[in-house]
C-alpha positions in Angstrom: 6.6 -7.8 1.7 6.2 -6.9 -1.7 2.8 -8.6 -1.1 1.9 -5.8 1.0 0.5 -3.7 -2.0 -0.4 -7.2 -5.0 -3.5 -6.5 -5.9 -6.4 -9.2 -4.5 -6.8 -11.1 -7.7 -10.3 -12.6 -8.1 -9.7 -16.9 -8.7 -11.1 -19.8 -8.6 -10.0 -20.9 -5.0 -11.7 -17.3 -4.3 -14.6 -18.4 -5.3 -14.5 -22.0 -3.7 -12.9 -19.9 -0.5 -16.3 -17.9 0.2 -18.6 -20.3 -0.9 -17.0 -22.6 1.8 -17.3 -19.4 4.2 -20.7 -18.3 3.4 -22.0 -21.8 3.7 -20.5 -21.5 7.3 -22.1 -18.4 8.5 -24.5 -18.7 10.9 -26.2 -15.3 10.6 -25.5 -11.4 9.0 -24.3 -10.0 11.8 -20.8 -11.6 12.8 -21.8 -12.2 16.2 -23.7 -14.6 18.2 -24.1 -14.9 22.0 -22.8 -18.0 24.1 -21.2 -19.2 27.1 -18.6 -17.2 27.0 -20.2 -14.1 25.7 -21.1 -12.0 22.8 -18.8 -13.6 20.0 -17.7 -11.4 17.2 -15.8 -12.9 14.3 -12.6 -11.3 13.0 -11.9 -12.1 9.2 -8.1 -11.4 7.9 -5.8 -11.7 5.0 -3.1 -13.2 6.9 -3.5 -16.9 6.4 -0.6 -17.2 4.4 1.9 -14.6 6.9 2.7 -16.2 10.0 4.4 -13.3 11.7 1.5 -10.8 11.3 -0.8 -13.1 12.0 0.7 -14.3 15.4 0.1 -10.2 16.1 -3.3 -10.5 15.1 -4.1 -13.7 17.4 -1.7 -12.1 20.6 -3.9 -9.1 20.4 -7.2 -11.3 20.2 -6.0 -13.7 23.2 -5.2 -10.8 25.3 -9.0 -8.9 24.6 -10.7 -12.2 25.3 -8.3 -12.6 28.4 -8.8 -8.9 29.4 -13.3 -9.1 30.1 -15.8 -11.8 29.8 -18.1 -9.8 27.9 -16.7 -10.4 24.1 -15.2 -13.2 22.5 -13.4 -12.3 19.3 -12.7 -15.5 17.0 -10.3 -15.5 13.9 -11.3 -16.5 10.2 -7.5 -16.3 8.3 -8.0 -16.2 4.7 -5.0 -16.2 1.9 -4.4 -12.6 0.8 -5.1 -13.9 -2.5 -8.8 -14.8 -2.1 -9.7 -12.6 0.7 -11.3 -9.5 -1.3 -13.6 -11.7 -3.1 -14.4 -13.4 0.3 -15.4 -10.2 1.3 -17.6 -9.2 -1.5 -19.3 -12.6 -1.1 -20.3 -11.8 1.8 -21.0 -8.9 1.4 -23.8 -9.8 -1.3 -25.4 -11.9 1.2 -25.0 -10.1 3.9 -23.2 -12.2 6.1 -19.8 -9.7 6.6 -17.9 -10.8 10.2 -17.9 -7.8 12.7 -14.5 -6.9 12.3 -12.0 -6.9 9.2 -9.1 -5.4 7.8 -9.2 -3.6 4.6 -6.1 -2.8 2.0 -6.0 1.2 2.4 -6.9 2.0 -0.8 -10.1 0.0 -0.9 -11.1 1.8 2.1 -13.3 4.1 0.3 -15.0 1.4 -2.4 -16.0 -0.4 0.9 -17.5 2.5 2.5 -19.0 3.6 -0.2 -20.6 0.3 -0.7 -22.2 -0.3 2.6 -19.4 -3.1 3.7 -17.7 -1.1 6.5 -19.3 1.6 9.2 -18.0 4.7 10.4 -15.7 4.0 13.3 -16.0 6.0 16.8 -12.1 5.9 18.3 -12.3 8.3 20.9 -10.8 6.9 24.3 -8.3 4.4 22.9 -5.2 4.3 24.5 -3.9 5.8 20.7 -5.1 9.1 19.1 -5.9 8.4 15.0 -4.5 12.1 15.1 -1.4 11.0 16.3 -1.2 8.6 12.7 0.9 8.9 9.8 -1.9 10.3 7.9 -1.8 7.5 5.4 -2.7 4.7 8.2 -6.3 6.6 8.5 -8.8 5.3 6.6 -11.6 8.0 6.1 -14.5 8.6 3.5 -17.1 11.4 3.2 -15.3 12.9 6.4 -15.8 9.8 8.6 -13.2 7.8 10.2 -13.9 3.9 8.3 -10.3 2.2 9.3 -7.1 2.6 11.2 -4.0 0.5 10.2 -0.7 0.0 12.9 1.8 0.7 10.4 2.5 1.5 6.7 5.7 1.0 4.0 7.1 4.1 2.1 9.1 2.9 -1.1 12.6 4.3 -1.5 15.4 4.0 -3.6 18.8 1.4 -2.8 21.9 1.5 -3.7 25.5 1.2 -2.8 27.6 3.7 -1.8 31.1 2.5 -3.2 28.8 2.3 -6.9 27.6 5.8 -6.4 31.2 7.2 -5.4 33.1 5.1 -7.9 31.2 7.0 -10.7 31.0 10.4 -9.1 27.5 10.5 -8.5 25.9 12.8 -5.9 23.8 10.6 -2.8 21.1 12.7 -2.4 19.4 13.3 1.0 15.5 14.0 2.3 16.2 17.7 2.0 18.2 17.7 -1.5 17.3 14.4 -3.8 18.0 13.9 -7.1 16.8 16.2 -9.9 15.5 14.4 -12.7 18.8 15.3 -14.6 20.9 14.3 -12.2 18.8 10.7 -12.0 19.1 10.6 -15.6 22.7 11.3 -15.8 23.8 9.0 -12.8 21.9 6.2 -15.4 23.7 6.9 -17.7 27.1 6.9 -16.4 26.3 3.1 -14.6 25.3 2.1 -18.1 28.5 3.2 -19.9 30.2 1.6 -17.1 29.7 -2.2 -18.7 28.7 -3.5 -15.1 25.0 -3.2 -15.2 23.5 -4.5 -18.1 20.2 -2.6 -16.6 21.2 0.0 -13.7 18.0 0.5 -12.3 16.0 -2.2 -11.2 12.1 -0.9 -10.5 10.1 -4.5 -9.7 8.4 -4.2 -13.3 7.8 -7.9 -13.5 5.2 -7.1 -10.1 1.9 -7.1 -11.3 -1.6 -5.6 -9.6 -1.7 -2.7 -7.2 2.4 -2.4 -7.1 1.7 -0.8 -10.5 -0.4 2.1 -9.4 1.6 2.0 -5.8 5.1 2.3 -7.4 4.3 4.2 -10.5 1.4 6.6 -9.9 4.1 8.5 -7.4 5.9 9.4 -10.6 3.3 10.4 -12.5 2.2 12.7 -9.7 6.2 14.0 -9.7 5.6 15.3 -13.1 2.4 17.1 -12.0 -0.3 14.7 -13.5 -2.5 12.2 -11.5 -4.7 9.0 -12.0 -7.9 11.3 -11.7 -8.8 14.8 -11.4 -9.3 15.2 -6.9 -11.1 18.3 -6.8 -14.1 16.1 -7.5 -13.0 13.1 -8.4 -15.4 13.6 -11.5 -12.4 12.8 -14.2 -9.8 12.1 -15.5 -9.1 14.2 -18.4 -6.4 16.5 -18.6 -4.8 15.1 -15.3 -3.8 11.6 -16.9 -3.7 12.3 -20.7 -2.4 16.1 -20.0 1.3 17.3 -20.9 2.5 16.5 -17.5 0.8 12.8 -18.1 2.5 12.1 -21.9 5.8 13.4 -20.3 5.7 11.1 -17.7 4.8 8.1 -20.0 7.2 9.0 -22.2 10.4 9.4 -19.5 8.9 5.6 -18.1 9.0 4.4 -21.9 12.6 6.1 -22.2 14.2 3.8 -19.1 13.8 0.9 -21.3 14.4 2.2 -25.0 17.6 3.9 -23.4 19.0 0.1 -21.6 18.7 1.5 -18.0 15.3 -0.7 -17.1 14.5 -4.1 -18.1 10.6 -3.8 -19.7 9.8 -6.4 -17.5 11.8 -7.7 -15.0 12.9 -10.7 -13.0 10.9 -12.6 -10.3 13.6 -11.6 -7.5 14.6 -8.2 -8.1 15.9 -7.5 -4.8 18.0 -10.8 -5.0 19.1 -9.2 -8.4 20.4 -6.0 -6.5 22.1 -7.6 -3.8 23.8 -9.9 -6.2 25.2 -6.9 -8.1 22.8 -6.8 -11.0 21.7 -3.1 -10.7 22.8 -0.4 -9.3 19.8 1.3 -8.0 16.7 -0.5 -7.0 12.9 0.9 -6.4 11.6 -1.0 -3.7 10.0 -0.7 -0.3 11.0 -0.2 3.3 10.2 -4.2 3.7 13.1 -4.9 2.3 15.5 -2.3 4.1 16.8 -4.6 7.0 17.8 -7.4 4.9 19.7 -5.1 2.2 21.0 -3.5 6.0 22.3 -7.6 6.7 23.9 -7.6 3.3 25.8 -4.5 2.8 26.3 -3.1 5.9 27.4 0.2 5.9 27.8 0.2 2.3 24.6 0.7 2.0 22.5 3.7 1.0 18.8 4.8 1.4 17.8 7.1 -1.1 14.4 9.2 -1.5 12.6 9.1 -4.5 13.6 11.7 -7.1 11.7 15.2 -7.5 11.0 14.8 -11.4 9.3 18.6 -11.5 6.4 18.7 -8.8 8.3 17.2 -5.6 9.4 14.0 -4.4 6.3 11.5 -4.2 5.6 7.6 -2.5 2.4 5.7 -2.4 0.7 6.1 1.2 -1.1 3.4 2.8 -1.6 0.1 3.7 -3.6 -3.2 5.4 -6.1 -1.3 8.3 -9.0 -2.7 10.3 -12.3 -1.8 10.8 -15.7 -2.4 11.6 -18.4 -4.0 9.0 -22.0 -1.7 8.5 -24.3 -5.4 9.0 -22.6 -6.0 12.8 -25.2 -6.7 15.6 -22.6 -5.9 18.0 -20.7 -2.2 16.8 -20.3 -1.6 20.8 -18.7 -5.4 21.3 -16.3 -4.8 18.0 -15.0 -0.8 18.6 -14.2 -2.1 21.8 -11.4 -4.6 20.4 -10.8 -2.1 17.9 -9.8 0.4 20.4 -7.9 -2.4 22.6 -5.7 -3.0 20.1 -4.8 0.9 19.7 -2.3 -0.1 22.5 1.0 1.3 21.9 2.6 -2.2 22.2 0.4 -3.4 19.4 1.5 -0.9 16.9 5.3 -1.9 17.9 4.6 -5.3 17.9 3.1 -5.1 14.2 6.0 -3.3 12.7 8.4 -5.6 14.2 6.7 -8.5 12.8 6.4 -7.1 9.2 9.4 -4.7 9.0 7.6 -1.8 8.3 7.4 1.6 9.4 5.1 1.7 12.7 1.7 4.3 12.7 2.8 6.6 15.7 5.8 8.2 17.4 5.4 6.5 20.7 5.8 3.2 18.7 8.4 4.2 16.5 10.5 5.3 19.7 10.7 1.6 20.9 11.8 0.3 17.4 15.5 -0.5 16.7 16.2 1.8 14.2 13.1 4.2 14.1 14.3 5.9 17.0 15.2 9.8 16.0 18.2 9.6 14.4 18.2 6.0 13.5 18.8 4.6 10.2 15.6 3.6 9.2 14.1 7.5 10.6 14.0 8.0 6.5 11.1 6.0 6.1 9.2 7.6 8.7 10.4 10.8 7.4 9.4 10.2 3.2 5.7 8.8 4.4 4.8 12.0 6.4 6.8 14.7 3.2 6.1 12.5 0.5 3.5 10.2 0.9 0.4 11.1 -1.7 -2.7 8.5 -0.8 -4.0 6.7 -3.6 -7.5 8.5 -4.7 -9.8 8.6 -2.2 -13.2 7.5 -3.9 -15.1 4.7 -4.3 -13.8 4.2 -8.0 -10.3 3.3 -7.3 -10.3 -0.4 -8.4 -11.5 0.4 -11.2 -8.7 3.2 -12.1 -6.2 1.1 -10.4 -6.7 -1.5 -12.7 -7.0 0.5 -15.6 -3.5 2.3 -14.8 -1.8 -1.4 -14.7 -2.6 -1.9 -18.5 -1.9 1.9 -19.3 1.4 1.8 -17.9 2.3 -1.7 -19.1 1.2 -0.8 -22.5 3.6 2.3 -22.7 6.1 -0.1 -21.7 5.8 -2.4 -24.1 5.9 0.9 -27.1 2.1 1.9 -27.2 2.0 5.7 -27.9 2.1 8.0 -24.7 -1.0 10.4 -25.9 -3.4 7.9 -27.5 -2.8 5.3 -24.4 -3.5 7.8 -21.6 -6.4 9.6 -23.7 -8.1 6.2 -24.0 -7.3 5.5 -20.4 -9.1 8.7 -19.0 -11.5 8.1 -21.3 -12.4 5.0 -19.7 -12.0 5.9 -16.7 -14.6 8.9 -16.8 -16.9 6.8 -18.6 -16.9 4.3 -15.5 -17.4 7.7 -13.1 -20.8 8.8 -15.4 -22.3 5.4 -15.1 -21.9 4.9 -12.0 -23.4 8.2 -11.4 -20.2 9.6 -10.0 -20.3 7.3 -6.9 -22.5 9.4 -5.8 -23.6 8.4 -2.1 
């Protein structure tokens, strides 16, 4: 699932991908009318995940079974090539009716004329009723909706954490940023963890801004200043910025993170590896299978400003160049059934959009022991910046953070990322709409 949050990397089978789709179009608007009706194309970056996407065609075979007035028909792309599908299309015009979106890019799409403004009312679903990191707004306006999100959370094993003493910490009481740093330290005089803490740094793309951003923010900086989204300075190169870089920097100098690590890291804490992993609620049910009751669910750590997780994930929504907006929010509100949003989060293991979903979940249920995960997304969850330049800060953040990884200077790497990062805002006229 750690897919869930890759960046969509631009390459050549991207390229050959939505030349091959473009060349297929028929028209801008998605739809065209035939014996069967008004048919509106749906476009998503499932190719490649057969469980979500056998959600995505149930929901389409029961709309097109439900009324005789729409057809919906599926384009499945790999998540790999999909954004620059999109973009292709985009530039000519020739976007399908309905898509999904990764959350973040929500904004940049709106912003860019890709996606319309979404009118909800009457599904079976409130959007109010979300996790407020399933809705995808911009300029006030309601753009996307997704069926379920992940919250990222810490693993480890109980017997490891009692053996040395160390305090598991709960929702309402987590770790201090003392008491994290000292629990590393006594795993790593231990001698059975050549690394204690395992944190996915060989990931690469938007897990860097989704896993690491949250601790930046827990130190009281941010990726860009959100009162008006207008810079950067002083909220990524301030004090609370260069101490942030320089505790990241410190879990490698001091032997407790590997710079960059393995290809498996979750395999690598099952096995015994580390001690404590930083990972996602993807991966909770088969840690659950492994370790049984041995094992524990930890929230992230309050490192001065409050526990913080990335919010948001893969949503759905409407494209501005659709002939047919009445045909597409009409799918888009049949699949705002209930059973849809359970349906999605059994498929993908992660944490379902509403309540009345999360009720008929194994292990969502109040009290159940995957309740956490709900519980962190609506405390902790911080949404990644809502503007039309987050790809570009996104990507910039990636080389900032691996840079003070590798032993590039806290103050002069962050001031040179802000500064490109404004510079990007300016000329861009500050995404002005």
């Amino acid at each position: 699932m750690r897919s869930k949050v890759k960046r969509l990397a631009a390459t050549s089978v991207a390229i050959v991908t939505a030349a091959t789709v473009l060349a297929g179009c028929s028209g801008s608007s998605g739809s065209g009318s035939g014996a069967d009706g008004d048919t509106l194309t749906l476009w998503t970056h499932n190719a490649g995940n057969a469980a979500e996407y056998k959600v995505v065609q149930q929901i389409v075979d029961d709309f097109n079974a439900s009324q005789g007035k729409y057809k919906v028909k599926i384009q499945a792309f790999p998540q790999g090539s999909y954004n620059d599908a999109v973009v292709a299309a985009a530039s000519a015009k020739k976007l399908p009716c309905i898509l999904d979106a990764d959350g973040p890019n929500v904004p940049n799409w709106a912003w860019g004329g890709y996606l319309a403004p979404l009118d909800m009312s009457g599904s079976e679903t409130a959007v109010a009723d979300q996790l407020p990191s399933t809705v995808g707004t911009y300029d006030d306006k309601l753009y996307a909706f997704g069926h379920y999100d992940v919250a990222l959370t810490m693993f480890a094993r109980k017997s490891v954490l009692q053996a040395h003493n160390i305090r598991i910490p709960t929702i309402d009481k987590p770790w201090t940023s003392d008491e994290f740093t000292s629990a590393l330290a006594a795993l790593k005089a231990s001698g059975q963890f050549e690394q204690p803490l395992e944190m996915g740094t060989g990931g690469s793309g938007e897990w860097w801004p989704y896993a690491y951003s949250p601790q930046l923010q827990s130190f009281g900086g941010d990726l860009v200043d959100r009162s008006d989204y207008k810079s950067a300075k002083g909220v990524l190169d301030g004090p609370e910025a260069v101490a942030w870089a320089t505790w990241f920097r410190s879990l490698v100098t001091n032997g407790y993170m590997a710079q960059k690590s393995g290809t498996s890291p979750n395999d690598d804490f099952l096995n015994g590896k580390s001690a404590i992993e930083w990972d996602g609620s993807w991966d909770a049910a088969k840690n659950a299978e492994k370790l049984g009751d041995d094992l524990a669910i930890l929230p992230p750590v309050d490192l001065g400003q409050g526990p913080k997780i990335g919010g948001a994930s893969w949503q759905w929504g409407m494209s501005a160049t659709c002939s047919n907006k009445a045909g597409a929010q009409e799918y888009l509100k049949f699949s705002r059934k209930t059973q849809y949003f359970v349906d999605f989060a059994k498929a993908t293991g992660t944490i379902p959009a509403t309540a009345a979903a999360s009720a008929q979940i194994s292990g969502y249920q109040p009290g159940g022991p995957y309740e956490v995960f709900t519980q962190e997304a609506r405390k902790f969850a911080v949404v990644r910046p809502v503007t039309p330049a987050y790809p570009y800060i996104s990507s910039v953040f990636e080389k900032t953070a691996k840079d003070i990884l590798a032993g590039a200077d806290p103050k002069k790497t962050l001031s040179q990322a802000a500064d490109q990062i404004d510079s990007n805002l300016k000329s861009n006229n500050y995404y002005a709409n």
